[in-house]
N, C-alpha and C positions, 0 to 999 in steps of 0.2 A: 465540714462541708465547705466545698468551695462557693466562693462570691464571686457574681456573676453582675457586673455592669453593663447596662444597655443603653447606648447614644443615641440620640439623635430620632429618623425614626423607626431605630428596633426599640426604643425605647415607649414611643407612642404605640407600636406594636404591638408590642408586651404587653401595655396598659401599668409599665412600671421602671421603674431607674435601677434596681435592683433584684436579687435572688439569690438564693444557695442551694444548690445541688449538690448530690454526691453520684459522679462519675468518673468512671477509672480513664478516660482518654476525650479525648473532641469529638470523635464520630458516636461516642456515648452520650456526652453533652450534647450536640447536635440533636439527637434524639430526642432526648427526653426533652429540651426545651421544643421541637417539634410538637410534640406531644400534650406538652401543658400548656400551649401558648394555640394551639392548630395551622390548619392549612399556610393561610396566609403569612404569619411568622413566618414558617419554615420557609415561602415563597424568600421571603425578605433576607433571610437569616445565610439562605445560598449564595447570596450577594455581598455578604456583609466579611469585613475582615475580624479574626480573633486575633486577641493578644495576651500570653500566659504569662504573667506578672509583668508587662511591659514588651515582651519578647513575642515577637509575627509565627503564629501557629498555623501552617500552611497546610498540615497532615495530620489527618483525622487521626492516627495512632499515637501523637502527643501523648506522652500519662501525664495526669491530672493530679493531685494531692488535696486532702484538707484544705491546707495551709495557701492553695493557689487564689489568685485572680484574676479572672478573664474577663476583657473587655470585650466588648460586640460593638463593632465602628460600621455602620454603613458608608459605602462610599461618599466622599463627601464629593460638590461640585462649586465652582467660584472664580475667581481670578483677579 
């Protein structure tokens, strides 16, 4: 199953810093964290950048593996 890190606040969102899924791409991922997290995540999660081992997953058809890790970054804001 892949590991799923959530920053910031997908992380308060969640109501956790981590997960494991098993999803075969991001618009599966996307889902199911939809889904197990509700409305509000997903509000959140539309917003938020992935990143598949380090690497800006901009396309839900991404494939996904075991072995993967996906970051969940909300935008950040600062200066």
């Amino acid at each position: 199953m892949a590991v799923v890190r959530f920053f910031a606040g997908a992380a308060e969102a969640a109501g956790t810093a981590t997960a494991t899924l098993d999803a075969a791409c991001i618009g599966d991922l996307r889902s199911l964290l939809g889904e197990r997290h509700g409305a509000g995540f997903s509000l959140i999660l539309s917003r938020c950048s992935l990143l598949v081992n380090g690497i800006r997953a901009a396309d839900d058809e991404v494939p996904l593996s075991a072995l993967d890790t996906i970051d969940v970054l909300p935008p950040f804001a600062g200066g």
